[in-house]
N, C-alpha and C positions, 0 to 999 in steps of 0.2 A: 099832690106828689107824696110817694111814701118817704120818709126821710131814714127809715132803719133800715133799708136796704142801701148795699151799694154801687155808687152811681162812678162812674169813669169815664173821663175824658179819655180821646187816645191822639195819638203822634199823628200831625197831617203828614198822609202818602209823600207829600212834596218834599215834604223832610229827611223822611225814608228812602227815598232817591236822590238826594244830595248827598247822603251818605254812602250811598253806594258808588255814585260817582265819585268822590272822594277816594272812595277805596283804590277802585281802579286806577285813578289817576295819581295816585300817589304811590300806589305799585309799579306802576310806568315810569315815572320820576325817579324813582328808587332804583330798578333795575336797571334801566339803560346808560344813568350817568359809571352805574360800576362796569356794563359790560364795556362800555366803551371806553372809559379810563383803564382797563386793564393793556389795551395797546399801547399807552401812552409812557412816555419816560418821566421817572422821578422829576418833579422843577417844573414838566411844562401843562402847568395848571392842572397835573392831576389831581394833586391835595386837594381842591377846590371842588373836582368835579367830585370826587369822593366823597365832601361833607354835604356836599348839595345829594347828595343819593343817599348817604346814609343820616340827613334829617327828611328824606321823604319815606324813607324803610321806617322811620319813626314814629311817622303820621300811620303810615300804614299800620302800624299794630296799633297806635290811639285810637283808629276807626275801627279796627276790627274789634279791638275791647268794647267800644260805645256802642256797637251796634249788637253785640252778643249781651251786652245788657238791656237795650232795648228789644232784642228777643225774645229774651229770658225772663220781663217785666208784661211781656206782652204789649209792648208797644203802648201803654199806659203813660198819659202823659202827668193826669189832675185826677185822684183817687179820692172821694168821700165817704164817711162810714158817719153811723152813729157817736161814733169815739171820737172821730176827726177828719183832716185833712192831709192829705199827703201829696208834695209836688215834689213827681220826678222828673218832667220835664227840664228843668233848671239847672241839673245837676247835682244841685247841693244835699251832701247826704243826712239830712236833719229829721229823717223820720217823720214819723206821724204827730201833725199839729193838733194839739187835743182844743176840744173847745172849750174846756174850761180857762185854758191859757190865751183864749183871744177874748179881748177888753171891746175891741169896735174894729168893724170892717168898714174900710173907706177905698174912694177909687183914687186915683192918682195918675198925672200924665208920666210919660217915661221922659228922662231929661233929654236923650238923644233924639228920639221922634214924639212930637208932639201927637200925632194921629195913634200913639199907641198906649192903652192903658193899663192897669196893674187893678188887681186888688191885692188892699194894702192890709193886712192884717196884723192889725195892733196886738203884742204880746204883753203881758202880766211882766213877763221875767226872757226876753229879750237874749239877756248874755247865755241863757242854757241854752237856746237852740242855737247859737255862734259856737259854743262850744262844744257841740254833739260830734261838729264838722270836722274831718280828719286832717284836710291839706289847711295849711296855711295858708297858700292863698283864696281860696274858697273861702276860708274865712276873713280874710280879710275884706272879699267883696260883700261879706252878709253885713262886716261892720261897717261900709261904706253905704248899704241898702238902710241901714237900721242909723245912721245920721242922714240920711237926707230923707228917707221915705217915711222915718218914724216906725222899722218894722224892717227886720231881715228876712220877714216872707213877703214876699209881692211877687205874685199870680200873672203872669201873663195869657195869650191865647195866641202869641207869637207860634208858638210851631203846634198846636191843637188844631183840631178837628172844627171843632165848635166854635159861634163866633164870641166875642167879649158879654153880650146882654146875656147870656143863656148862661156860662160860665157864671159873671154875677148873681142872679138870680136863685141858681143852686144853690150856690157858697151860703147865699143869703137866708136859704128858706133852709138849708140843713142849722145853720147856726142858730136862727129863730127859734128852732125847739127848745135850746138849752136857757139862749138869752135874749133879749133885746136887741138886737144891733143899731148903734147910731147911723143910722145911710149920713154920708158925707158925699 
C-alpha cells in the first residue's frame, strides 16, 4: 500500500437514505401540524400542535444542513494523508489528526454495543483537539470520549462503507510510516 497517497472511507448509501427520509419526514411533520392547526381556535391544543410542527421545520433545516455538508464533503466519512487523519463522519469538527500527535492506536469495544468497535487514538495533547471543537456540547462528548476511551478520537465504521479490519489496518499501516504503533 502506498501510504502518501490519499485514501478515503465514504458514508454507507444506507445512511444517505436515512437522511433523506428524514428530510421528507420531517417536512411532513412540520407542515401539516401548522396547515392544520391554522383551522383550529386559540386553547384547543393548537399551541401544541404548533410546537410539534415547528420542532419538526427544525429537524428539517438540521437535515438539510447535514446533508449539504455531506455533499459538499463528498460524502467522505474517514480521510487519510501523509500528515494525518480526519474523521468526518462523527461530526466533531477537530480537523486533521496529525500523526505526530497520536502516541498508540488501540481498538476498543463501544459501551452501548458490545459488537461495535472504535479505534481509539491516543493523543500527546488531548485537550487541543476538545478544544478545536466549536459547540459545547460536542465537546463535552469528546471529554466524555477522552475519560472513558483514553482518547477524544475513536473511529468507528458505524455508518462507512468499509468494514472495521480494513479501516484498522489502514489507520494502522498509514501510522507505521511515521511510528511504531503499540496494537492493543
Amino acid at each position: 500500500m502506498e501510504t502518501n497517497k490519499e485514501v478515503k472511507f465514504k458514508i454507507h448509501k444506507r445512511t444517505r437514505l436515512k437522511l433523506l427520509f428524514g428530510l421528507v419526514s420531517s417536512l411532513l411533520l412540520g407542515l401539516i401540524p401548522v396547515l392544520w392547526a391554522d383551522n383550529l381556535e386559540f386553547g384547543k391544543g393548537k399551541m401544541a400542535i404548533l410546537l410539534v410542527g415547528a420542532v419538526s421545520c427544525g429537524l428539517f433545516v438540521f437535515t438539510v444542513y447535514s446533508l449539504y455538508k455531506l455533499h459538499k464533503s463528498k460524502y467522505i466519512g474517514v480521510r487519510l494523508t501523509s500528515e494525518g487523519i480526519e474523521d468526518l463522519a462523527t461530526g466533531s469538527q477537530v480537523g486533521i489528526i496529525r500523526w505526530d500527535d497520536v502516541t498508540k492506536i488501540k481498538v476498543m469495544n463501544d459501551i452501548s454495543n458490545l459488537e461495535l468497535k472504535y479505534v481509539v487514538l491516543v493523543l500527546r495533547n488531548p485537550e487541543e483537539y476538545i478544544h478545536k471543537e466549536k459547540t459545547n456540547s460536542k465537546k463535552r462528548t469528546l471529554k466524555l470520549k477522552n475519560d472513558f476511551y483514553g482518547s477524544p478520537i475513536c473511529i468507528s465504521t458505524r455508518l462507512l462503507d468499509e468494514p472495521f479490519d480494513i479501516l484498522y489496518d489502514t489507520i494502522c499501516k498509514y501510522y507505521s510510516v511515521y511510528k511504531r504503533p503499540e496494537k492493543v
